[in-house]
PDB file of N, CA, C and O in Angstrom:
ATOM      1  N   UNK A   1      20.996  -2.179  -1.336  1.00  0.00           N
ATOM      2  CA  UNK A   1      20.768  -0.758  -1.610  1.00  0.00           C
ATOM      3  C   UNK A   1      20.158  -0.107  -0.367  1.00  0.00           C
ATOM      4  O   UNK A   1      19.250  -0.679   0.236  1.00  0.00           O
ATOM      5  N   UNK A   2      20.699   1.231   0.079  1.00  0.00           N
ATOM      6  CA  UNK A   2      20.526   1.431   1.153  1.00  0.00           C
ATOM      7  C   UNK A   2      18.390   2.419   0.792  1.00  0.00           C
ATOM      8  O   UNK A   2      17.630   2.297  -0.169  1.00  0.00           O
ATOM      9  N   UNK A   3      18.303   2.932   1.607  1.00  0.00           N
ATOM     10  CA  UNK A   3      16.917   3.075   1.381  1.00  0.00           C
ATOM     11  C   UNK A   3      17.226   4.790   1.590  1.00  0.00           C
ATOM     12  O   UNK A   3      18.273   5.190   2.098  1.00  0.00           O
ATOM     13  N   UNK A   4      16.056   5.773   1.075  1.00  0.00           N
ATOM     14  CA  UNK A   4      16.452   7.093   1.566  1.00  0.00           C
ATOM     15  C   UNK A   4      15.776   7.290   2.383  1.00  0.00           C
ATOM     16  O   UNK A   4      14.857   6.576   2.786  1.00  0.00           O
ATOM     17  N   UNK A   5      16.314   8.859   2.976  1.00  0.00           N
ATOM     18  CA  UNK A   5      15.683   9.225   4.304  1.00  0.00           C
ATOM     19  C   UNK A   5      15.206  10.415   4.180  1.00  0.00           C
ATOM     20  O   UNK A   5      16.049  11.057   3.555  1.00  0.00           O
ATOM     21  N   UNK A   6      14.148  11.193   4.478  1.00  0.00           N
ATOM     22  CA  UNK A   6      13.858  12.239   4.598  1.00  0.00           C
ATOM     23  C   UNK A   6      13.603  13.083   5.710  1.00  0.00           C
ATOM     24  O   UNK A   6      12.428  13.212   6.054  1.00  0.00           O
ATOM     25  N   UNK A   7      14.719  13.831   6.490  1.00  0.00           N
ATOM     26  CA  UNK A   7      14.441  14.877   7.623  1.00  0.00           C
ATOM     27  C   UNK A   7      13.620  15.884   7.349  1.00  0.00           C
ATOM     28  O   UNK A   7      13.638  16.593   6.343  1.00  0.00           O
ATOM     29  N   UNK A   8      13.001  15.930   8.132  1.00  0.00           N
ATOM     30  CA  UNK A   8      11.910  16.792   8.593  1.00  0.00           C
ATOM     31  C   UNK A   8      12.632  18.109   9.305  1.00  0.00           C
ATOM     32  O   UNK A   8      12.863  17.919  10.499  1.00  0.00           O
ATOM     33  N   UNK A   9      13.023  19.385   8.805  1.00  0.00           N
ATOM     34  CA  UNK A   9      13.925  20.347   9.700  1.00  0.00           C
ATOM     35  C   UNK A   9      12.781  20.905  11.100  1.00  0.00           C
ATOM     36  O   UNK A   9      13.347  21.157  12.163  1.00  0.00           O
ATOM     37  N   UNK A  10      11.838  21.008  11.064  1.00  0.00           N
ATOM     38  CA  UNK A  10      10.671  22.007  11.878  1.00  0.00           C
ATOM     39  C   UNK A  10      11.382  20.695  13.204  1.00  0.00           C
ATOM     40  O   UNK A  10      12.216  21.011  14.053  1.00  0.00           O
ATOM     41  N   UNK A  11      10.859  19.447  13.072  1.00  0.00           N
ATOM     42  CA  UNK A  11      10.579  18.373  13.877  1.00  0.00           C
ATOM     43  C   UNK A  11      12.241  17.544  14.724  1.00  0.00           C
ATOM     44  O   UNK A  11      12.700  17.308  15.841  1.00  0.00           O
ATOM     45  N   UNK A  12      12.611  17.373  13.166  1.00  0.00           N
ATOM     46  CA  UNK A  12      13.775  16.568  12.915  1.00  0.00           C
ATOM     47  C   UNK A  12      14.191  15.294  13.093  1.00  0.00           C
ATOM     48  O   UNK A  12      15.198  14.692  13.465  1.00  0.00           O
ATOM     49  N   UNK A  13      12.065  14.870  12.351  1.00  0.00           N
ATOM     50  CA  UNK A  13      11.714  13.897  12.301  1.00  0.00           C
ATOM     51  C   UNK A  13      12.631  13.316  11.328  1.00  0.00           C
ATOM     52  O   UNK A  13      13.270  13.980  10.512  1.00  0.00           O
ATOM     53  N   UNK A  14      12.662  12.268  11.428  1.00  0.00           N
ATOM     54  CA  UNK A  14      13.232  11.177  10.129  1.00  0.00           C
ATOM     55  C   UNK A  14      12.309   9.971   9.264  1.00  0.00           C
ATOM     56  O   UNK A  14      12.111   8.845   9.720  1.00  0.00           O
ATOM     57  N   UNK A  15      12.065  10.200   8.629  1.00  0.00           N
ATOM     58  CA  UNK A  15      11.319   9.227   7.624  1.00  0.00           C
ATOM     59  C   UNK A  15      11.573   8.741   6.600  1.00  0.00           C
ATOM     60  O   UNK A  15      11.565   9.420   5.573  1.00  0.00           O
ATOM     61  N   UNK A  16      11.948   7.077   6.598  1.00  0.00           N
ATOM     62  CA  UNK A  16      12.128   6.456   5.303  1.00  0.00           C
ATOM     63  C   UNK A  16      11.097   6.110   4.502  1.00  0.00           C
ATOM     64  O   UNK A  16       9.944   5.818   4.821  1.00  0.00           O
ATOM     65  N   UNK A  17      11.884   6.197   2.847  1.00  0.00           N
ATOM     66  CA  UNK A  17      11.211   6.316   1.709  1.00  0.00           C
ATOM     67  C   UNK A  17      10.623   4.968   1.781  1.00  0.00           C
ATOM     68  O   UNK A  17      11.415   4.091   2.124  1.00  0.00           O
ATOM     69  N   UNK A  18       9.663   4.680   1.587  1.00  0.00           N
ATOM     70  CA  UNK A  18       9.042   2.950   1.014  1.00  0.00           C
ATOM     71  C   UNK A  18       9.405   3.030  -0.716  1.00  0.00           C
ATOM     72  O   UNK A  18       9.464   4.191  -1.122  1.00  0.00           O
ATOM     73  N   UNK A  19       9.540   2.441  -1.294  1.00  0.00           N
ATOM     74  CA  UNK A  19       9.571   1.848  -2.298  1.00  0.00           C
ATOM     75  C   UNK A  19       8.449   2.271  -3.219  1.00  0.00           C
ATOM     76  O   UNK A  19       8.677   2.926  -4.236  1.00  0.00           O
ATOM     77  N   UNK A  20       6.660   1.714  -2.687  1.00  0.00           N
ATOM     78  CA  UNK A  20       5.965   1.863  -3.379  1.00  0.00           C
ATOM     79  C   UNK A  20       5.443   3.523  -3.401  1.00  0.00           C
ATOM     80  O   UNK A  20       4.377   3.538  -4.017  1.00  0.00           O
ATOM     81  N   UNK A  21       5.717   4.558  -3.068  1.00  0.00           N
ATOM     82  CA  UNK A  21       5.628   5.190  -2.611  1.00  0.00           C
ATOM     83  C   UNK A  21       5.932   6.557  -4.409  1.00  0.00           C
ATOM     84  O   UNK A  21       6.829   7.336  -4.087  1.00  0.00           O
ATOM     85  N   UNK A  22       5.618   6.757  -5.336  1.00  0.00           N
ATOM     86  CA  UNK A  22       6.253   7.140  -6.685  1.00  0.00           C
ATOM     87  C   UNK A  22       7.087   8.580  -6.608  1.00  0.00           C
ATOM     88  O   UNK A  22       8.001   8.961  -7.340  1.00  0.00           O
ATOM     89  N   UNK A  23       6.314   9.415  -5.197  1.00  0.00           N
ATOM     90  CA  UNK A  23       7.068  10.967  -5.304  1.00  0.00           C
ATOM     91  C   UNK A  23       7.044  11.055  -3.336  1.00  0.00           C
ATOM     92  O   UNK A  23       6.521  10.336  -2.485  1.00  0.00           O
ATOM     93  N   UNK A  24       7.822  12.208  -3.274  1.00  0.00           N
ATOM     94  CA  UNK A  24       8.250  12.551  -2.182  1.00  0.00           C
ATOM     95  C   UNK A  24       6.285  13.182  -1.326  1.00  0.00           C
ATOM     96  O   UNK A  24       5.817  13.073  -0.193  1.00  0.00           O
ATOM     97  N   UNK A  25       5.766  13.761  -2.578  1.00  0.00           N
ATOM     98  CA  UNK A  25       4.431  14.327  -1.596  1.00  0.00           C
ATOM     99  C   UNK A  25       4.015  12.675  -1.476  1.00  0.00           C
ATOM    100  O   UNK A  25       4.297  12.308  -0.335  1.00  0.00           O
ATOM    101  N   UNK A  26       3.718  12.104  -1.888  1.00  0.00           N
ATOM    102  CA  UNK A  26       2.894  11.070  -1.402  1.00  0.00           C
ATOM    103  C   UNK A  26       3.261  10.551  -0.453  1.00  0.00           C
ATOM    104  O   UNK A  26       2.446  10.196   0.399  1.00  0.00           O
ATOM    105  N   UNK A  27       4.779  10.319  -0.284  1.00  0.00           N
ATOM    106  CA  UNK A  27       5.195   9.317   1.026  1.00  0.00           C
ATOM    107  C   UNK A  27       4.740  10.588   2.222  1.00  0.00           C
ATOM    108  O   UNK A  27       3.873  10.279   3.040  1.00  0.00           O
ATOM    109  N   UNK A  28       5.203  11.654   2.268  1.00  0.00           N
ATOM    110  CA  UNK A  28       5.014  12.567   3.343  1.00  0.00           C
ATOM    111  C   UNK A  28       3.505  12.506   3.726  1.00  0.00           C
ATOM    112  O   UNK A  28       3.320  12.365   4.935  1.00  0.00           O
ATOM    113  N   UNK A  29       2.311  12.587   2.897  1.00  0.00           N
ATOM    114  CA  UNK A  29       0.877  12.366   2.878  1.00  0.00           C
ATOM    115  C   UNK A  29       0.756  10.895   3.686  1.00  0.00           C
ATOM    116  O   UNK A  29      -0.256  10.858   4.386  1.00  0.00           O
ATOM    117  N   UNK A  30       1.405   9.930   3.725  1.00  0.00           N
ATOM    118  CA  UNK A  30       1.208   8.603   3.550  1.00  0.00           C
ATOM    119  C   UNK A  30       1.502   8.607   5.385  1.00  0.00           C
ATOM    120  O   UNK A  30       1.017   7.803   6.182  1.00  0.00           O
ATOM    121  N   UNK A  31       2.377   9.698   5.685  1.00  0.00           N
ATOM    122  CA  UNK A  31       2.872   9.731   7.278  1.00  0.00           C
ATOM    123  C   UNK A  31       1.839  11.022   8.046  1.00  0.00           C
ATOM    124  O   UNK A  31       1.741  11.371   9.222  1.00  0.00           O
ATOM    125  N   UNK A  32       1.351  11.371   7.142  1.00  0.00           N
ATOM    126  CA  UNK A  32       0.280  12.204   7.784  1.00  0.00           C
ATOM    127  C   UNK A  32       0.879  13.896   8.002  1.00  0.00           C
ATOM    128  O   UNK A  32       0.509  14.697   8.860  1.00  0.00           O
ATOM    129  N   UNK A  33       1.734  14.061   7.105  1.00  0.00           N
ATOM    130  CA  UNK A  33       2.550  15.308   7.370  1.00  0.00           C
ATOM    131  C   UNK A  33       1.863  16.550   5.871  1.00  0.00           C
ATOM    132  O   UNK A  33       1.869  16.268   4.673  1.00  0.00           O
ATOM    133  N   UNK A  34       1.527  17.415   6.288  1.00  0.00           N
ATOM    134  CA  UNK A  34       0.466  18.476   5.641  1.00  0.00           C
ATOM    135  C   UNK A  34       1.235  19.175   4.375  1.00  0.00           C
ATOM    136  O   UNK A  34       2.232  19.623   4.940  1.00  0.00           O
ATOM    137  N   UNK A  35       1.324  19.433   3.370  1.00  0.00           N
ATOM    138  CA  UNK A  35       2.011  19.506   2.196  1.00  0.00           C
ATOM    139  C   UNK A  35       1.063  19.947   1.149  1.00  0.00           C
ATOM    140  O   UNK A  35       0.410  19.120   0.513  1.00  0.00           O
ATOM    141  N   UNK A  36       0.929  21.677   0.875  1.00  0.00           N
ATOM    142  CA  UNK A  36       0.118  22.413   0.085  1.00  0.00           C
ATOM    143  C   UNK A  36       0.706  21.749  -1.257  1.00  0.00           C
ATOM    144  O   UNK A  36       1.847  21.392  -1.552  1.00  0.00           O
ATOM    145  N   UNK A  37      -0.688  21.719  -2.054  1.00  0.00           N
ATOM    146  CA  UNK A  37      -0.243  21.554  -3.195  1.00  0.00           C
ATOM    147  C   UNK A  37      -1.667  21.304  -4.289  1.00  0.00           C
ATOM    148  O   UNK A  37      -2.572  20.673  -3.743  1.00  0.00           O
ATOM    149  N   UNK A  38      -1.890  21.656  -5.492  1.00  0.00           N
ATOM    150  CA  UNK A  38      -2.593  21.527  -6.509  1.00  0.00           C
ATOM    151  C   UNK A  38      -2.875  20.632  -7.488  1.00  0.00           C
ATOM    152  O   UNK A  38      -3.949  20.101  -7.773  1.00  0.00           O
ATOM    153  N   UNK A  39      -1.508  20.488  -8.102  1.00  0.00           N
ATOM    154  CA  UNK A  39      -1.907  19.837  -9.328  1.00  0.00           C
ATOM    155  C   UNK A  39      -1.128  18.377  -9.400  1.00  0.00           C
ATOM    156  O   UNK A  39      -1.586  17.587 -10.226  1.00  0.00           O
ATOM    157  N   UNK A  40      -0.147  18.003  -8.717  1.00  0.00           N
ATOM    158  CA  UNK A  40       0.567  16.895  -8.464  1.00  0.00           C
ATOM    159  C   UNK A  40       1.567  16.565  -9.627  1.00  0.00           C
ATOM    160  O   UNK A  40       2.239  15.534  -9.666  1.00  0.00           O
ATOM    161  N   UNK A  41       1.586  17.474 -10.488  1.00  0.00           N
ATOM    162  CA  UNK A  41       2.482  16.915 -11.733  1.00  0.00           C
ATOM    163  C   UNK A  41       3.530  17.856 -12.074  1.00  0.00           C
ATOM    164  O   UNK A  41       4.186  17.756 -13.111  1.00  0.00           O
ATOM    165  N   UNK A  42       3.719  18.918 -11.073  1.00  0.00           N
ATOM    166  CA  UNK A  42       5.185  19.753 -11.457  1.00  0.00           C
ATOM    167  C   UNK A  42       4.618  20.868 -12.321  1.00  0.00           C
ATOM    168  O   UNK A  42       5.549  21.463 -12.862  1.00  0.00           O
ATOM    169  N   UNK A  43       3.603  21.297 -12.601  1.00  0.00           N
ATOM    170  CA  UNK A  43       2.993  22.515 -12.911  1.00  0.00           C
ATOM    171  C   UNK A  43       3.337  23.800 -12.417  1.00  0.00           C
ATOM    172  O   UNK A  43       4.043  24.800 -12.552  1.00  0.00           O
ATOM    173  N   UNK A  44       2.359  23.164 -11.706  1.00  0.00           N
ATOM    174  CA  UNK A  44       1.696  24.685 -10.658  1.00  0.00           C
ATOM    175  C   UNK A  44       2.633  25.308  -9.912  1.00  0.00           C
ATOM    176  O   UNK A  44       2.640  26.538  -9.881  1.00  0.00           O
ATOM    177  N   UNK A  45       3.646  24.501  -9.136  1.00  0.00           N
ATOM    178  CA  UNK A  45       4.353  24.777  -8.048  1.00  0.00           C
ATOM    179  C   UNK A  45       4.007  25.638  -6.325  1.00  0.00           C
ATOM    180  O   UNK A  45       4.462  26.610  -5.722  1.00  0.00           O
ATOM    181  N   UNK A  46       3.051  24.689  -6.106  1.00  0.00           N
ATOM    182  CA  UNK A  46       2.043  24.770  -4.991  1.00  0.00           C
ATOM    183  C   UNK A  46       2.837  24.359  -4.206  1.00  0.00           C
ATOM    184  O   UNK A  46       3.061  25.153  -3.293  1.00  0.00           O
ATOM    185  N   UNK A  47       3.511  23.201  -4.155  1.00  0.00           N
ATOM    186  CA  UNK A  47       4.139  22.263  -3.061  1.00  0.00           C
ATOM    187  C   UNK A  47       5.475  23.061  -3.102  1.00  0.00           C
ATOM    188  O   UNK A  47       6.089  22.725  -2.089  1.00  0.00           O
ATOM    189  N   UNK A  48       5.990  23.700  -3.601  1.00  0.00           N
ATOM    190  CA  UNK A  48       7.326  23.955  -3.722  1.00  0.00           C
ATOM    191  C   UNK A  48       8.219  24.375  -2.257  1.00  0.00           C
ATOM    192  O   UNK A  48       8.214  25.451  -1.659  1.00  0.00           O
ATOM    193  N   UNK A  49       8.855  23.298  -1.985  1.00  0.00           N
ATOM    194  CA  UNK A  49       9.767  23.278  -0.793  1.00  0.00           C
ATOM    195  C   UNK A  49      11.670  23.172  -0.806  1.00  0.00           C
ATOM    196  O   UNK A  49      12.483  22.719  -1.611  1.00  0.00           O
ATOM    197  N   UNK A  50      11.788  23.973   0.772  1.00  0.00           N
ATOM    198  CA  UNK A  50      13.363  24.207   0.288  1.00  0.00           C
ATOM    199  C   UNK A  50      13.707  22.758   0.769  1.00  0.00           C
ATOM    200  O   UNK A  50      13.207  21.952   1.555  1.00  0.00           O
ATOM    201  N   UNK A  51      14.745  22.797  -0.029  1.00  0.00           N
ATOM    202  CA  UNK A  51      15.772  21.379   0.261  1.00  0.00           C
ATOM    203  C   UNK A  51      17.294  21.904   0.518  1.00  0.00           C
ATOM    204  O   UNK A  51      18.119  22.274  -0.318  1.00  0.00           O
ATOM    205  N   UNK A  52      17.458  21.785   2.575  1.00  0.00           N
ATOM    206  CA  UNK A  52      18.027  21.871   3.040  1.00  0.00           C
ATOM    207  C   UNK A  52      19.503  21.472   2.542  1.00  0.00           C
ATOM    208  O   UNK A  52      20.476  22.197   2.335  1.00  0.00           O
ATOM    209  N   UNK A  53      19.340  19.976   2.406  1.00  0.00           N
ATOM    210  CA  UNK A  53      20.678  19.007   2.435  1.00  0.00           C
ATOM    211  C   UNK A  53      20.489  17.784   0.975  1.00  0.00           C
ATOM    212  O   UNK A  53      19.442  17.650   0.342  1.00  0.00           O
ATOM    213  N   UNK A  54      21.272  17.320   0.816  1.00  0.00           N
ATOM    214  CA  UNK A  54      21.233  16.390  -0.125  1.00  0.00           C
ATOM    215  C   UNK A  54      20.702  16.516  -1.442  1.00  0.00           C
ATOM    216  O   UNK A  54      20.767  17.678  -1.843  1.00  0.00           O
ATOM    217  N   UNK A  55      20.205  15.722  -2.239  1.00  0.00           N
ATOM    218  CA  UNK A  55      19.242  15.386  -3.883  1.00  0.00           C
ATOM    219  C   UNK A  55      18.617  15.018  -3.711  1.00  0.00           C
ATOM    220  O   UNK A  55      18.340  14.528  -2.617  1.00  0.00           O
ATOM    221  N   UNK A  56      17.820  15.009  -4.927  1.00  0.00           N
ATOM    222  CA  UNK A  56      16.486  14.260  -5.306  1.00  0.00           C
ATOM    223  C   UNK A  56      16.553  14.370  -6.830  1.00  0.00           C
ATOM    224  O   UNK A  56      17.337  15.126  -7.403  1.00  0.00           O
ATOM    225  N   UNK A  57      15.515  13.415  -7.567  1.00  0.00           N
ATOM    226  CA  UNK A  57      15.650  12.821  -8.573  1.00  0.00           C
ATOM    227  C   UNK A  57      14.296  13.015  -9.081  1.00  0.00           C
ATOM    228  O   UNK A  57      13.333  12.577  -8.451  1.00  0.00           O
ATOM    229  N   UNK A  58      14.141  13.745 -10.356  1.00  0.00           N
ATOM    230  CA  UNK A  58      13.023  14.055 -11.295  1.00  0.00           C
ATOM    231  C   UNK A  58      13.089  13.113 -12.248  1.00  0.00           C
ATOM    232  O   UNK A  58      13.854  12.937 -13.196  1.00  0.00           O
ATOM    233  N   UNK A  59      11.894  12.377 -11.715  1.00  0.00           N
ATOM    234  CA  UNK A  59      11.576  11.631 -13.406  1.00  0.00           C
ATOM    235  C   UNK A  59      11.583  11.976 -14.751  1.00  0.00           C
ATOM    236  O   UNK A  59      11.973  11.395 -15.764  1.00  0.00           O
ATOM    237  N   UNK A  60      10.820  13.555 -14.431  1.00  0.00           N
ATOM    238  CA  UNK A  60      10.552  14.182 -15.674  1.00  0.00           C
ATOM    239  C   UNK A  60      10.960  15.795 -15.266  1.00  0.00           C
ATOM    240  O   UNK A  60      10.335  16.232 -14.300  1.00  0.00           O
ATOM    241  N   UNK A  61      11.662  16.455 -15.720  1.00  0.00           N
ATOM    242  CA  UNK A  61      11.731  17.847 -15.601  1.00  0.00           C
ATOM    243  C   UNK A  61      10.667  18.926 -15.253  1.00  0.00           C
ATOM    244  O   UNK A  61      10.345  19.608 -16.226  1.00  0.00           O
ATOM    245  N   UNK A  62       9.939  19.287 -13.869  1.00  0.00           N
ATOM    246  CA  UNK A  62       9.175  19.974 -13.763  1.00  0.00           C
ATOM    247  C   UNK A  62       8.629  21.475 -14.299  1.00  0.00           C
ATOM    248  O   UNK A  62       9.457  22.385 -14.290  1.00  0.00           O
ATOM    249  N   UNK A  63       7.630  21.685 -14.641  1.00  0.00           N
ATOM    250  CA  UNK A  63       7.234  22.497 -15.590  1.00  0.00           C
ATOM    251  C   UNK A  63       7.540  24.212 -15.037  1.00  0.00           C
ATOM    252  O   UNK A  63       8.095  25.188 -15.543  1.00  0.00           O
ATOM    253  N   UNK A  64       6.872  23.943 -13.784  1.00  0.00           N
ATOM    254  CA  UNK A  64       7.063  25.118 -12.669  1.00  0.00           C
ATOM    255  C   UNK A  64       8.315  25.140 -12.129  1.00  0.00           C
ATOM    256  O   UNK A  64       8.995  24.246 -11.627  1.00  0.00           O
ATOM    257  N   UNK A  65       8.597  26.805 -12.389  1.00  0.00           N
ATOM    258  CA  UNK A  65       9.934  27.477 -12.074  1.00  0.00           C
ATOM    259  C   UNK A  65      10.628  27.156 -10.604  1.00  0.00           C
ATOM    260  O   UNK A  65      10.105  27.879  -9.756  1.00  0.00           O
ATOM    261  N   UNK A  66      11.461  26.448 -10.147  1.00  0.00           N
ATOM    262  CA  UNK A  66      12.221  25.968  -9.546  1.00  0.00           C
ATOM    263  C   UNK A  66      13.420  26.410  -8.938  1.00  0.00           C
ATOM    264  O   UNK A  66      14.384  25.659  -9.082  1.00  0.00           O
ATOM    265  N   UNK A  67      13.592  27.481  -8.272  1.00  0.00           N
ATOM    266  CA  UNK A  67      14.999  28.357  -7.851  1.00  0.00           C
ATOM    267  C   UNK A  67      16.036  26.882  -7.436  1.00  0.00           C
ATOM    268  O   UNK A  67      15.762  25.709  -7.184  1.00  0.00           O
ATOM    269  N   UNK A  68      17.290  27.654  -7.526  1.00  0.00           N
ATOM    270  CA  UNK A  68      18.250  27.101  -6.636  1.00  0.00           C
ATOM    271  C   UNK A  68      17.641  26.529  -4.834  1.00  0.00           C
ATOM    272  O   UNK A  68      17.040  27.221  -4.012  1.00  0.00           O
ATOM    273  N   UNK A  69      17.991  25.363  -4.731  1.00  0.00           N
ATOM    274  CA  UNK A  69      17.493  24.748  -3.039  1.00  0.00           C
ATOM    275  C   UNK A  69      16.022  24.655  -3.114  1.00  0.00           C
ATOM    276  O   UNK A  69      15.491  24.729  -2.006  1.00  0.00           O
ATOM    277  N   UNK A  70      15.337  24.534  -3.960  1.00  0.00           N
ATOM    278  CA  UNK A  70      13.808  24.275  -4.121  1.00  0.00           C
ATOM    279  C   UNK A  70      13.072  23.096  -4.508  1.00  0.00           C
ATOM    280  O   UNK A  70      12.746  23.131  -5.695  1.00  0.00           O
ATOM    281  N   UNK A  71      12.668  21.952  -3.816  1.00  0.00           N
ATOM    282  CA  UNK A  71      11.883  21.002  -4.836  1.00  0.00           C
ATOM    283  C   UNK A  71      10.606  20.748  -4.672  1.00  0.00           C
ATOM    284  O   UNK A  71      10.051  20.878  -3.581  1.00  0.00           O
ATOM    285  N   UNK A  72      10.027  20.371  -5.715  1.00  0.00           N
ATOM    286  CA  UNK A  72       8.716  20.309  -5.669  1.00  0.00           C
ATOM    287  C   UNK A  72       8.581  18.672  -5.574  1.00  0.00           C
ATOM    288  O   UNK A  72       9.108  17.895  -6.370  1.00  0.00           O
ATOM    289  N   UNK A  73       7.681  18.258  -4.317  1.00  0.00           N
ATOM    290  CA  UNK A  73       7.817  17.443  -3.867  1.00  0.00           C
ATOM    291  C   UNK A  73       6.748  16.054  -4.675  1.00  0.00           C
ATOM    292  O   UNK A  73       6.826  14.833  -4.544  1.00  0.00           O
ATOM    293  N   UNK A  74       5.783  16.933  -5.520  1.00  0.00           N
ATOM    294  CA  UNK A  74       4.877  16.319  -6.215  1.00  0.00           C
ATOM    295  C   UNK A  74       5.107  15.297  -6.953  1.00  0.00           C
ATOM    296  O   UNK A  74       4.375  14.342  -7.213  1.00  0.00           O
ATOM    297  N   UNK A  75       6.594  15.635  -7.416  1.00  0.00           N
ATOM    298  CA  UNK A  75       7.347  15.021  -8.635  1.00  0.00           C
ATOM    299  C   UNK A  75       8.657  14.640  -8.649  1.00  0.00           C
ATOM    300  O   UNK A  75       9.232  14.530  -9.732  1.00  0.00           O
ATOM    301  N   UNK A  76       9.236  14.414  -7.592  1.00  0.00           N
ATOM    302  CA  UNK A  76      10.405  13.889  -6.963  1.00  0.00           C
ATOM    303  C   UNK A  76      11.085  13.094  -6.178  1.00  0.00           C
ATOM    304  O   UNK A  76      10.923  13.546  -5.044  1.00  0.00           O
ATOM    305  N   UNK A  77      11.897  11.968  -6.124  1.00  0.00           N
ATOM    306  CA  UNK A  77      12.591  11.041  -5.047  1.00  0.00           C
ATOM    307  C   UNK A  77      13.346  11.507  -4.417  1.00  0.00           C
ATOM    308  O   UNK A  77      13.944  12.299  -5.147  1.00  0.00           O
ATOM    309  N   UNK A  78      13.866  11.545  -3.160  1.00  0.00           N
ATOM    310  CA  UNK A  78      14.694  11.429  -2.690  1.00  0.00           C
ATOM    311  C   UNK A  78      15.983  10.604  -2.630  1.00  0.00           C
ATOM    312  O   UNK A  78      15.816   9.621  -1.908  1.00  0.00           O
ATOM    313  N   UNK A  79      17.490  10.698  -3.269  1.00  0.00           N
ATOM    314  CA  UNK A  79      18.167  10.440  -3.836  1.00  0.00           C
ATOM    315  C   UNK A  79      19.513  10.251  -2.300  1.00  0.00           C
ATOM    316  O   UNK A  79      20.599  10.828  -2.350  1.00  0.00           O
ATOM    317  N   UNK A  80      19.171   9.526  -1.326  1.00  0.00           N
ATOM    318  CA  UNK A  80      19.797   8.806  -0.026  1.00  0.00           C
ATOM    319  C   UNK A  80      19.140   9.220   0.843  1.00  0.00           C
ATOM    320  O   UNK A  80      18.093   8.667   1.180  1.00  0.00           O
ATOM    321  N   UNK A  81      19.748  10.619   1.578  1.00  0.00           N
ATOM    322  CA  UNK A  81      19.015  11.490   2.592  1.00  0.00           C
ATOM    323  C   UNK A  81      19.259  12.892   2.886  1.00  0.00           C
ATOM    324  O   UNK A  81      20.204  13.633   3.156  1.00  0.00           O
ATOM    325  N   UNK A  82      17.993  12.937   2.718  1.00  0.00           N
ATOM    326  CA  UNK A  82      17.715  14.724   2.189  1.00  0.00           C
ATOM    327  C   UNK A  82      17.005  15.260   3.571  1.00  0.00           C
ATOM    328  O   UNK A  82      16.235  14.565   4.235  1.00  0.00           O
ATOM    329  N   UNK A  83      17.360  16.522   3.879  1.00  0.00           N
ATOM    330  CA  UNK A  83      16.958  17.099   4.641  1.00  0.00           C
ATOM    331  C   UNK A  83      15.974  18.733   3.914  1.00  0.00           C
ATOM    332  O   UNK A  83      16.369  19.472   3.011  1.00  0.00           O
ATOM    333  N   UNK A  84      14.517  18.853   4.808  1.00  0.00           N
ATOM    334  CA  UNK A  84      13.657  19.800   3.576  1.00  0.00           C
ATOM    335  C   UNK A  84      13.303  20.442   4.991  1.00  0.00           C
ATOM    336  O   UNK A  84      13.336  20.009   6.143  1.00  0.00           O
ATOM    337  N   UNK A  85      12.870  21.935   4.284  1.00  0.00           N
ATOM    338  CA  UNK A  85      12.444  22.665   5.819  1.00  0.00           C
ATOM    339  C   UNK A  85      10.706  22.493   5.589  1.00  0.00           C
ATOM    340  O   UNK A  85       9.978  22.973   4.721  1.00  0.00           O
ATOM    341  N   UNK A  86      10.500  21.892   6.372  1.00  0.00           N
ATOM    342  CA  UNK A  86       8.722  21.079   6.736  1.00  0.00           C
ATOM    343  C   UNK A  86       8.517  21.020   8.347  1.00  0.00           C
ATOM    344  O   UNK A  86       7.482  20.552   8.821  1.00  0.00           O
TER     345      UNK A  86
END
């Protein structure tokens, strides 16, 4: 299974997902990359970022309103390789 990737558009950094890693804010936190956000569970929609390219995968349907090209990173995988403007 191949692993996902997450581009960075500002940088066009590339960073793979680890495994232990449960949502997209944590792995980004985990690389030291700055990511507003409140409540961590798809609420609030603090973190809410565009998603350039590709999917991602909600465990659970986030509570906070979500446009078209938007994910909230609190509560989401990356689903191969996604490109987000960060």
């Amino acid at each position: 299974m191949s692993r996902s990737v997450v581009i960075l558009r500002t940088s066009g950094t590339r960073l793979e997902c680890a495994d232990d890693h449960p949502n997209l804010l944590q792995m980004l936190e985990a690389q030291n990359i700055c990511v507003e956000f409140q409540c961590r569970e798809g609420y609030c929609g603090s973190c809410r970022t565009r998603l350039l390219k590709g999917e991602v995968h909600y465990a659970e349907k986030p509570l906070a309103f979500v446009e078209q090209g938007e994910i909230l990173p609190c509560c989401c995988k990356a689903k191969g390789e996604i490109e987000i403007a960060l």
